[in-house]
MDTraj code that builds the backbone (N, CA, C; nanometers):
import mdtraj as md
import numpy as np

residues = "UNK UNK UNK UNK UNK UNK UNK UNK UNK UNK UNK UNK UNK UNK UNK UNK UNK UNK UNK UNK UNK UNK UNK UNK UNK UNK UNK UNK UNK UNK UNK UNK UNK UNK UNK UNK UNK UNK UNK UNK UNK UNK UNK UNK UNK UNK UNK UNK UNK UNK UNK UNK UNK UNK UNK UNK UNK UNK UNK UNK UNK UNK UNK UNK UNK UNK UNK UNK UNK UNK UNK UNK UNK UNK UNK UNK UNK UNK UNK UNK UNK UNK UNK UNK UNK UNK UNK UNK UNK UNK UNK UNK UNK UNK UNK UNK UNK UNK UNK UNK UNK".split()
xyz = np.array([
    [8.2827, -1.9442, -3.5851],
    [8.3732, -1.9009, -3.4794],
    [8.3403, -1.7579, -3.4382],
    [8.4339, -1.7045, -3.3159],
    [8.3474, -1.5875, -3.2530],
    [8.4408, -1.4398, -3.3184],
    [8.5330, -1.4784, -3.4569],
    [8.5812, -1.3844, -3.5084],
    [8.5544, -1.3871, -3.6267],
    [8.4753, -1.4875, -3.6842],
    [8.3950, -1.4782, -3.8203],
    [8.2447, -1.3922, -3.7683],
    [8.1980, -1.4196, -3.6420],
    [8.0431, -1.3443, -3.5705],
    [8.0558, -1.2123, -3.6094],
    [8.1981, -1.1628, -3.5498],
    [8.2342, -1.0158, -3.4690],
    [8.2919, -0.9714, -3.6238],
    [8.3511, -1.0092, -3.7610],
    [8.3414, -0.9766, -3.8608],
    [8.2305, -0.9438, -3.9577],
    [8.1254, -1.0013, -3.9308],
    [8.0086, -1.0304, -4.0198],
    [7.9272, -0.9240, -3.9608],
    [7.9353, -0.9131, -3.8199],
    [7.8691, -0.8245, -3.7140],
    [7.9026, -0.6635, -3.7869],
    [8.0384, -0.6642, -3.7886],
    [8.1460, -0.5425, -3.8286],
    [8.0854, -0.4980, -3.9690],
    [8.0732, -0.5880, -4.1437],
    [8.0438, -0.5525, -4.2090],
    [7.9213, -0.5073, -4.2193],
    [7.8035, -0.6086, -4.1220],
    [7.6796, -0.5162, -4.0945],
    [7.6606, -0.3849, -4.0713],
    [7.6916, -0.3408, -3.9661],
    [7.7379, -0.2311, -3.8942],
    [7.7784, -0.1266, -3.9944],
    [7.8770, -0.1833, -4.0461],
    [7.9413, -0.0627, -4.1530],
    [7.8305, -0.0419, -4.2762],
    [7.7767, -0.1577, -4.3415],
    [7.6405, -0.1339, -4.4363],
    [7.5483, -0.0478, -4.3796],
    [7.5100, -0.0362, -4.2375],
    [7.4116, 0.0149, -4.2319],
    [7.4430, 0.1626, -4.2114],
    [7.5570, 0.2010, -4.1961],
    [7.6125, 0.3265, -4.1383],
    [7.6238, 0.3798, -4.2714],
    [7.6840, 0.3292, -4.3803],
    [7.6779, 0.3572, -4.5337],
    [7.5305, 0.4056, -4.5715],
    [7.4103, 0.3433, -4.5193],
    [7.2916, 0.3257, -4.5359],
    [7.2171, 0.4888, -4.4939],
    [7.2785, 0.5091, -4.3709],
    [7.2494, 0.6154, -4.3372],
    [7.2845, 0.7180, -4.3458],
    [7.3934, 0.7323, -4.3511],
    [7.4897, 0.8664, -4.4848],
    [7.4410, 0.9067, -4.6249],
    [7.3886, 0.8117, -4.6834],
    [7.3494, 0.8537, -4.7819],
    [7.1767, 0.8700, -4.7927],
    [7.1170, 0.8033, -4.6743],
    [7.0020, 0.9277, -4.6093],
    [6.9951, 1.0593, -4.6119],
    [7.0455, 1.0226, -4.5493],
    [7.0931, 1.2206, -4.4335],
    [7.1490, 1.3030, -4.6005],
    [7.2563, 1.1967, -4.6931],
    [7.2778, 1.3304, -4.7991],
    [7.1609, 1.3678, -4.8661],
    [7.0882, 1.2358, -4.8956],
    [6.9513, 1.2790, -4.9610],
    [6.8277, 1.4118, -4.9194],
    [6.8646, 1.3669, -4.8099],
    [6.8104, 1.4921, -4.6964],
    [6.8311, 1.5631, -4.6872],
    [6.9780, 1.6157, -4.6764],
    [7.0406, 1.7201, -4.7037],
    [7.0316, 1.8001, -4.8366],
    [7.0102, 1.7432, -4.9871],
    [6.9750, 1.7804, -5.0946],
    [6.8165, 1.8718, -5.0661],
    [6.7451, 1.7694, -4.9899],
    [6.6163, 1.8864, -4.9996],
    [6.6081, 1.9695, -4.9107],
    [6.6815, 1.9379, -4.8186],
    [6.6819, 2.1024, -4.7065],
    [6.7700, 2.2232, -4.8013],
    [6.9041, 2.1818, -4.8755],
    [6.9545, 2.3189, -4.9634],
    [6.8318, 2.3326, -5.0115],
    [6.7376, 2.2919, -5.0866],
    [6.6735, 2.3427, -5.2094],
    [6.5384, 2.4073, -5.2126],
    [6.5062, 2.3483, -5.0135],
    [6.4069, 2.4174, -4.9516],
    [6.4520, 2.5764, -4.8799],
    [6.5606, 2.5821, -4.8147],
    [6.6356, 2.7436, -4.7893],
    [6.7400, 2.7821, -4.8626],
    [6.7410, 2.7117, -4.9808],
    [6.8122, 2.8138, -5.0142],
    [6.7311, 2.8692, -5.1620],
    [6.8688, 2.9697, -5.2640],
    [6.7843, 3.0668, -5.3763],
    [6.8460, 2.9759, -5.5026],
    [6.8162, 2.9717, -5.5736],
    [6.8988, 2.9441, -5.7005],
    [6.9939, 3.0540, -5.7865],
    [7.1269, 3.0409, -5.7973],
    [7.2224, 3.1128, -5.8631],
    [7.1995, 3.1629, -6.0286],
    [7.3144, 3.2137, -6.0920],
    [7.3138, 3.2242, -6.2186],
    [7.2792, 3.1148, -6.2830],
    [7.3499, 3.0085, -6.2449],
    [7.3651, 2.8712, -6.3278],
    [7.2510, 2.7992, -6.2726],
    [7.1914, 2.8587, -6.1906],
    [7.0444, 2.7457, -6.1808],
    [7.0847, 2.6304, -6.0490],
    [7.1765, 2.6317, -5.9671],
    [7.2236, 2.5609, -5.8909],
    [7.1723, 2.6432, -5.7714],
    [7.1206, 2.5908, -5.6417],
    [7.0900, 2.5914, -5.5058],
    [7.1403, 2.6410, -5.4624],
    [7.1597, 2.8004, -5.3440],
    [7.3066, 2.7966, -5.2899],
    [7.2310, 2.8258, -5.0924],
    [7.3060, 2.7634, -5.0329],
    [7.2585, 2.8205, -4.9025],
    [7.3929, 2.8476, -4.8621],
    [7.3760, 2.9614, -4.7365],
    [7.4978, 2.9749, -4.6325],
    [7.4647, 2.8725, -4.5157],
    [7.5716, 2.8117, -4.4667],
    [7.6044, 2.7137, -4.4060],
    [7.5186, 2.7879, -4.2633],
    [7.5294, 2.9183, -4.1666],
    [7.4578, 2.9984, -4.1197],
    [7.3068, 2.9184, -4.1082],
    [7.2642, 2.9580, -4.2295],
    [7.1105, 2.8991, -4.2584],
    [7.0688, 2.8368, -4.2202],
    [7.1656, 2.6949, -4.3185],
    [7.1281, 2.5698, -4.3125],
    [7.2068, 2.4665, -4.1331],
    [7.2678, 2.5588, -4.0468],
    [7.2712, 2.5062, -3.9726],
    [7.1629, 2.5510, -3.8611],
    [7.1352, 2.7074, -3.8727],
    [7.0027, 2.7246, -3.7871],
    [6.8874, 2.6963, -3.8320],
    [6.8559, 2.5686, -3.8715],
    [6.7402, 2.6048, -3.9264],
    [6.6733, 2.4590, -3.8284],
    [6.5649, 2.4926, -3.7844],
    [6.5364, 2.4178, -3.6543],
    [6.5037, 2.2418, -3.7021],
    [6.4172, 2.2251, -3.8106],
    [6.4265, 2.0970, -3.8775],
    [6.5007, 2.0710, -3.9036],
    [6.6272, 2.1233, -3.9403],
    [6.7615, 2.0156, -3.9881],
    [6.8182, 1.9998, -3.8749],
    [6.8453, 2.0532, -3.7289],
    [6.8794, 2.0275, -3.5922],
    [6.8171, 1.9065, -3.5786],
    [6.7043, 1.9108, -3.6078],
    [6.6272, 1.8174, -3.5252],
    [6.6474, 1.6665, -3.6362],
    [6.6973, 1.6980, -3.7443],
    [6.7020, 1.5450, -3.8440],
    [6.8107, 1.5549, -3.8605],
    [6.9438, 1.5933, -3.8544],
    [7.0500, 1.5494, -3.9013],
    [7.1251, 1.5248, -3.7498],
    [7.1583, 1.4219, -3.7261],
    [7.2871, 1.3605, -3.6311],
    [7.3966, 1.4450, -3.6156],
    [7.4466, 1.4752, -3.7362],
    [7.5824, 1.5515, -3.7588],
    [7.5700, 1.6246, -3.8989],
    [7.5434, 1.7503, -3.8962],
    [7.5390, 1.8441, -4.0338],
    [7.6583, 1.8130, -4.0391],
    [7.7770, 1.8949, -3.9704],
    [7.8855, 1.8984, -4.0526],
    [7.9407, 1.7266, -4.0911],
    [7.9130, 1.6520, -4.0685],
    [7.9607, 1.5176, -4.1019],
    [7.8557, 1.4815, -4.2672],
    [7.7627, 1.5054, -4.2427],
    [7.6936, 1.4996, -4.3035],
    [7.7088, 1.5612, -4.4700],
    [7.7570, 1.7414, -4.4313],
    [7.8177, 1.8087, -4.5431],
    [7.9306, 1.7266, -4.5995],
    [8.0396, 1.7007, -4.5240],
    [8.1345, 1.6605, -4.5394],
    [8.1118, 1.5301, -4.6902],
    [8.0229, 1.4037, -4.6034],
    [8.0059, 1.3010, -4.6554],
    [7.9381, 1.3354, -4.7888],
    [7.8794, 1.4303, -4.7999],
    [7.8082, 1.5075, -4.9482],
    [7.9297, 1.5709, -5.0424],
    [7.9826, 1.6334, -4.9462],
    [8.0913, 1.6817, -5.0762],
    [8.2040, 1.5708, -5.1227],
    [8.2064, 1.5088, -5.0549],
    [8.3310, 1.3869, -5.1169],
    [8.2551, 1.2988, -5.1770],
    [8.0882, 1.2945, -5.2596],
    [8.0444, 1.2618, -5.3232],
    [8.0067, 1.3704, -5.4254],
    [8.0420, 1.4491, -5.4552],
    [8.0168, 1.5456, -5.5462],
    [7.9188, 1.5879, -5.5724],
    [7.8022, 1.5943, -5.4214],
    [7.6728, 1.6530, -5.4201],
    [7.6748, 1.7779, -5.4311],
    [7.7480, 1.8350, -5.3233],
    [7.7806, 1.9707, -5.2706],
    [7.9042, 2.0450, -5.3045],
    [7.9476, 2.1781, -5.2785],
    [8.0577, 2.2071, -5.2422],
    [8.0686, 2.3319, -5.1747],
    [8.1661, 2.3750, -5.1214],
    [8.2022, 2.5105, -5.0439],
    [8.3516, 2.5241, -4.9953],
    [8.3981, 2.6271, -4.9971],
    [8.5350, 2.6887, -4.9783],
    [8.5892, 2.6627, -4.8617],
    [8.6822, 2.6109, -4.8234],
    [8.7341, 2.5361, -4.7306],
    [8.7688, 2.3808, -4.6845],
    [8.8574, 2.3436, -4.5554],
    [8.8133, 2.2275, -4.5585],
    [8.6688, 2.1765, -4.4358],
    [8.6706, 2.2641, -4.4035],
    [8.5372, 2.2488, -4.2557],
    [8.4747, 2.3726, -4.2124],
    [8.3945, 2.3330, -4.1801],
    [8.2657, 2.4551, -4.1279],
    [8.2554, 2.4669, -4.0051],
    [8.3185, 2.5473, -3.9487],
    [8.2000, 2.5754, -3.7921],
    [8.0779, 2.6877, -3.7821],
    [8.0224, 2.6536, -3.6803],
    [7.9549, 2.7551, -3.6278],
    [8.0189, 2.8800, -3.5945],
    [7.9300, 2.9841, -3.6529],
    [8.0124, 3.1388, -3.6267],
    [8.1032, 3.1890, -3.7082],
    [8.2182, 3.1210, -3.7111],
    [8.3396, 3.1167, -3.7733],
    [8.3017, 3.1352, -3.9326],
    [8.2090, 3.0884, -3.9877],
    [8.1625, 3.0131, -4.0992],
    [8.0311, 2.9764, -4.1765],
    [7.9508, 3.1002, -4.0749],
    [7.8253, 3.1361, -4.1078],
    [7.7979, 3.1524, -4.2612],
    [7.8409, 3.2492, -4.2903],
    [7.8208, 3.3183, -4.4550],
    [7.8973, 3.2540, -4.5653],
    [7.9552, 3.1243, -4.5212],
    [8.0083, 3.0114, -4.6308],
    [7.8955, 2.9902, -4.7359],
    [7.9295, 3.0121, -4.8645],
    [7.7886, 2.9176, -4.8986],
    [7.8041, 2.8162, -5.0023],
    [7.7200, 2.6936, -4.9323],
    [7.6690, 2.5769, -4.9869],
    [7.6345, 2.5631, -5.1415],
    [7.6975, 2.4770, -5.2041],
    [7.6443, 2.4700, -5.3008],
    [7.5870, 2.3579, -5.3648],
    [7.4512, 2.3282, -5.4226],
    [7.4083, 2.2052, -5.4655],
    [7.4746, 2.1809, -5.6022],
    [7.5633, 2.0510, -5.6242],
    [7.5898, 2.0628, -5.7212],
    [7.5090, 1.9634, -5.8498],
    [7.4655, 1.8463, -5.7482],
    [7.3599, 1.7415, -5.8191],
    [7.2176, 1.7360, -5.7579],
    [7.0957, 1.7211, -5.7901],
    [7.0062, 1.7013, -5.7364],
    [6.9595, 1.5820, -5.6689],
    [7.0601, 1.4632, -5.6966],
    [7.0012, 1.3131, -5.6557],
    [7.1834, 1.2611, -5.6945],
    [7.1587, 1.1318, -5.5721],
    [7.2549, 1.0457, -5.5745],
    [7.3545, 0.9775, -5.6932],
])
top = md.Topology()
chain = top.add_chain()
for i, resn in enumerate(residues, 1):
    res = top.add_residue(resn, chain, resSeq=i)
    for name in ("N", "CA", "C"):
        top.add_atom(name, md.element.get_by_symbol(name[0]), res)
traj = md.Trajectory(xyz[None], top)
């Protein structure tokens, strides 16, 4: 039927969007670890500043801040606040908290 299609269609859709979030975090793990320094504790740190001007991650990430977001509510990342903008939020800094998924 054409609401079992448009369901099956729907969970696709959503797998592959899952699929690609956790791309982009993977991605996101090696852009911190490519600009940024390592801390006391040996952990990655970039300012959000950085890692949003930085012309390869413009050009590969869809949505940084969605992207951050979807990293820290996996306990990749973290940083002070609940959202980042531009400007506002330059000198935030990023923190790697795991190296891999």
């Amino acid at each position: 039927s054409q609401t079992v299609d448009n369901f099956q269609q729907c969970l696709w859709i959503g797998f592959c969007k899952m699929e690609n979030v956790e791309h982009e975090v993977k991605l996101l793990i090696t852009f911190i670890q490519r600009l940024g320094t390592k801390n006391g504790d040996g952990q990655f740190e970039v300012t959000f500043g950085k890692l949003f001007d930085d012309e390869e991650g413009q050009q590969t990430f869809e949505s940084i801040v969605g992207t951050l977001k979807a990293a820290r509510k996996r306990g990749i990342i973290n940083f002070e606040g609940q959202m980042l903008l531009k400007g506002a939020h330059d000198s935030v800094v990023i923190t790697l908290l795991k190296e891999e998924l």
